[in-house]
Residue, then its C-alpha position, 0 to 999 in steps of 0.5 A: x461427452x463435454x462442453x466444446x467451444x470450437x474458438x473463441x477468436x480475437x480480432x480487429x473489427x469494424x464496427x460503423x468504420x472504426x476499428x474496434x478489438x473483439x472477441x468473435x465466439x464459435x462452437x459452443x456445443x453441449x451434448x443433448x444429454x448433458x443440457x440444461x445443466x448450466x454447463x453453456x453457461x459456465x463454459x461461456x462464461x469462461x470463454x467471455x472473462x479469457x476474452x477480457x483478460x486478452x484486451x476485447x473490448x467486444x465479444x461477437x457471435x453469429x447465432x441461430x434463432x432458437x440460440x438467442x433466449x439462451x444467450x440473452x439470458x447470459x447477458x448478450x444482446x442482439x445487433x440490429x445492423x448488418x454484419x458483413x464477413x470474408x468468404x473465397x469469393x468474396x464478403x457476405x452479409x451474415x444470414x444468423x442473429x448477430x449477438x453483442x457483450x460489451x466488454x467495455x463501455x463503449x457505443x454500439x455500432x449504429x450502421x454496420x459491423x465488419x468482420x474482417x475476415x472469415x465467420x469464426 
C-alpha cells in the first residue's frame, strides 16, 4: 500500500480576523508496514512546495498527539491559540494539536485562528 494524502486544501482563513491564504493538510496516512522510511516526509514535503506553487502563504493542519514530534521534526510548529472550524450545526473549537508552516514571512496569528469552513 502507498503513501495517501487525503487533501491538501487551499483556503481563505482567518488568522486573529485577518484574512490570510492557507493550505489546510488532511490524510497523510502511511502503511504500518512501510513507516519509518522517510516516505511521510517526502510526500509532505511535496504536499508543502504544491501549496507554495498555488500562493499559500500558511499551511495548517489539525493533528493527533502522538503526530506532533513527527511533524516538528519537518519544521511545523505548534499553535497556541484556539482554532474554530464549520460543522452542520454550527462552528467548534478544534479538540486536535493545531500545527503552523510558514510559507511566507508573516506574524502568527496571537488570538484566534478561523477555518472558514469544514476540517479538511
Amino acid at each position: 500500500m502507498f503513501p495517501k494524502v487525503g487533501r491538501w486544501l487551499p483556503r481563505d482563513m482567518a488568522f486573529d480576523g485577518s484574512p490570510r491564504r492557507t493550505a489546510g493538510l488532511g490524510g497523510v496516512l502511511v502503511h504500518p508496514a512501510h513507516r519509518g522510511q522517510g516516505i511521510a516526509r517526502t510526500v509532505i514535503s511535496v504536499a508543502v512546495e504544491h501549496a507554495r506553487a498555488a500562493g499559500a502563504e500558511t499551511m495548517i493542519l489539525l493533528c493527533r498527539p502522538d503526530l506532533v514530534p513527527l511533524y516538528a521534526q519537518l519544521g511545523w510548529s505548534r499553535l497556541s491559540v484556539p482554532v474554530t472550524f464549520q460543522q452542520p450545526d454550527g462552528a467548534r473549537t478544534s479538540p486536535l494539536t493545531t500545527m503552523i508552516y510558514d510559507l511566507a514571512v508573516l506574524p502568527r496569528p496571537t488570538i484566534s485562528v478561523d477555518l472558514r469552513g469544514l476540517p479538511f
